[in-house]
C-alpha positions, 0 to 999 in steps of 0.5 A: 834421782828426780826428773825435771820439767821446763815450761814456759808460764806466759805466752812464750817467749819467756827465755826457757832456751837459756834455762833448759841449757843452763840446767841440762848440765845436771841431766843426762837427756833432754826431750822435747815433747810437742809443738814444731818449727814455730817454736824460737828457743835462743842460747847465748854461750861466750857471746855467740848467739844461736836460734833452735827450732826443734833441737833440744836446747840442752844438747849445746852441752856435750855429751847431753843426749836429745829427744825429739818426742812423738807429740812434736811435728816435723817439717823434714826440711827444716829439722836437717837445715837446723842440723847442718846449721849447729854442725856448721856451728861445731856441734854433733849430734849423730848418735846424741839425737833421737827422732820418735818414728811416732812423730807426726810430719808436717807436708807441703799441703798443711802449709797450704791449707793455713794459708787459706784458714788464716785468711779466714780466720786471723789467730796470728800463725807463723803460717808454717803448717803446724796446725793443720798437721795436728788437725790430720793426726787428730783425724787419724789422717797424718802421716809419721817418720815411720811413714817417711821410712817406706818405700811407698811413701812418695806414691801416697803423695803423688796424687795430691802434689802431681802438677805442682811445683813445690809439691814435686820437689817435695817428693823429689828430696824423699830419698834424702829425707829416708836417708837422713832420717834414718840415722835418728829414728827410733822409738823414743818411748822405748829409749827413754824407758830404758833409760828410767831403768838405769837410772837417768836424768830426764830434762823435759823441754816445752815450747811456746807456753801455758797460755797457748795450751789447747785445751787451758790457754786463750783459745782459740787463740793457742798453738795446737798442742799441750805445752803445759806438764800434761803434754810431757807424758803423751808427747814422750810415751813415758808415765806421769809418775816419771814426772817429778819436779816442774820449772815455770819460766816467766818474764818480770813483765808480759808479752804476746805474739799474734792476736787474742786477748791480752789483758795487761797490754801496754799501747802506750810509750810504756808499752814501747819502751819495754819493747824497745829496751827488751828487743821484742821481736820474733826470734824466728819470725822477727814479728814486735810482740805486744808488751805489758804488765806482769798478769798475775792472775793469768801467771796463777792460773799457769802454775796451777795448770802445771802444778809448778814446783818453783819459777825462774823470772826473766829480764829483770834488767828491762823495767831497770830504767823504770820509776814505777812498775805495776803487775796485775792483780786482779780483773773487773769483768762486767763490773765484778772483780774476779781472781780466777783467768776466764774460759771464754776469750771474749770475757777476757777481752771484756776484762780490764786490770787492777794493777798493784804499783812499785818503786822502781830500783833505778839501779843495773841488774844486767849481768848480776851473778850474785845477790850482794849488790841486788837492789831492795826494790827488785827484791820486794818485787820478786817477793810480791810475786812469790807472795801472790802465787805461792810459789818460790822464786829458784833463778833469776836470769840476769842476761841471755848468757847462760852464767849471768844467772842467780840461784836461790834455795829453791834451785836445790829443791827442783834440781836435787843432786846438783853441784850448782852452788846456790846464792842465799836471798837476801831482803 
């Protein structure tokens, strides 16, 4: 029984909330294993819209056990909001949802001190403490749910938070968030261990995206965690070897949020229409992201990073009204044309790119289940890319409903043992 990973192979942003809910019906568990709050994951089901931040997106199915990993940070806060929010909702999750007591928190202070470094330094965050707060577990300085469920926890703060406000409320709500905490904390690494042994299936859920990664995104232009497969084993505390199939989720186009270099960026009306036409606004912050091109070039060097088995292409339906469309191919840095994504950021502001240009199909794709009526242009679009990147195309996301989706061969192969019954492709 194979396990699976989900990760987004762009800036974020690519729909992998809609994926992992989509393909956790054939997963026993669902883990999240790094980033925080600032992550947006959105599932759409009959209609109704609903935004996680750090609860698995695959627990809207019922029965689906989640896992808030180790390498993920916490704001206390925020996490029970969300619990309450979905329990309003009529989701459950006491006894579906583990918390790793390893799990660093994020405090009052960390958003404190990103308010300041952001002054200094403009990377573009949503300003909400994550940062900082894997800057002090780096340190050896952070403190973890484990930490939360000691009676002295408060008194370590006090000398920092004494006199102000925020911070005295903070220590005020302690109790409640011991209290609320320990229906869900556990040892995760325990937990999913036993469950390898009886023979579970695990669905590993990435927030933000490849590109953000800290060691192999747009540094330092990323998030401050390991989105990519890397991050699975030591954000979970379970073996590499545990880790069998990888999904990339891409975009049909590009977007980014926040600063850094964007190499396929569109600042014309084409840019806007995207914009506009594919709603691209911060699911949590609410903030316009930057639209372009497909990049190739970056999205090859994601699937090598991850090692990624298949991709699923999102909002396809956007470039619909389009009478051309272009993905990059290639990129001129200092007058030489290079294939490989560079390390420094300032050489890939330097970079421009060379786009390779297709018909548009001017026909609806919006809501397509099957590839009968899928129009020959977008097929030969989705061709290119497996073609570029040698690696299969296995969804099409047609929709933010989670069955407006077409599956192709290679759905099998990522999610062996599945009862979905995939549509051949057609030429």
């Amino acid at each position: 029984m194979s396990n699976l990973a989900v990760i987004g192979a762009q800036w974020g942003d690519e729909g992998k909330g809609k994926i992992v809910d989509l393909v956790s019906l054939h997963f026993d568990i669902v883990a999240r294993y790094q980033g925080g709050h600032n992550a947006g994951h959105t599932v759409v089901i009959e209609g109704k819209t609903y935004i996680l931040q750090l609860i698995p997106s695959g627990m809207f199915r019922g029965g689906k056990i989640g896992i808030i990993g180790n390498g993920v940070v916490i704001e206390p806060n925020a996490l029970l909001t969300e619990i309450k929010k979905m329990e309003a909702a009529g989701f459950r999750f006491e006894g579906r949802l583990h918390i790793s007591d390893r799990a660093h928190l994020i405090l009052p202070h960390h958003r404190w001190r990103e308010k300041e470094s952001e002054k200094i330094q403009n990377i573009g965050t949503t300003l909400r403490g994550i940062g900082p707060t894997y800057e002090d577990k780096s340190a050896r300085r952070g403190m973890r749910v484990c930490d939360l469920m000691q009676s002295n926890f408060a008194d370590r703060l006090l000398p920092m938070y004494k006199g102000n406000a925020e911070g005295e409320e903070f220590l005020e709500q302690v109790p409640k968030f011991r209290a609320e905490f320990s229906k869900y904390a556990c040892n995760c690494s325990s937990f999913l261990a036993e469950a390898i042994r009886n023979e579970k299936r695990l669905l590993f859920e990435g927030a933000q995206a490849t590109m953000l990664d800290v060691d192999h995104g747009t540094y330092p232009f990323v998030t401050s965690s390991s989105c990519a497969a890397g991050g699975i084993s030591t954000g979970l505390g379970i073996g590499p070897k545990h880790i069998h199939k990888v999904l990339g989720v891409s975009k049909a186009y590009a977007t980014r949020v926040g600063s850094g270099p964007f190499p396929s960026e569109l600042t014309d009306l084409t840019g806007d229409k995207i914009r506009n036409r594919g709603k691209e606004f911060g699911s949590i912050t609410g903030r316009p992201r930057r639209c372009g091109w497909l990049d190739l070039v970056a999205l090859k060097y994601a699937t090598q990073i991850s090692g990624m088995d298949a991709l699923c292409i999102t909002k396809l339906d956007i470039l619909d009204e389009f009478d051309e469309i272009a993905a990059g191919v290639e990129y001129d840095l200092d007058g030489e044309k290079i294939h490989e994504f560079p390390a420094s950021y300032e050489a890939v502001e330097r970079c421009s790119v060379h786009l390779r240009k297709f018909p548009g199909w001017k026909s609806n794709t919006y809501g397509l289940k099957k590839l009968d009526n899928f129009p020959l242009n977008a097929r030969k679009y989705l061709d290119f890319i497996e073609d570029y990147l040698q690696v299969p195309v296995a969804m099409l996301s047609t929709s933010p409903e989670r069955d407006d989706t077409i599956f192709f061969p290679a759905f099998d192969t990522i999610c062996e043992n599945s009862t979905q019954r995939t549509q051949s492709a057609q030429s």
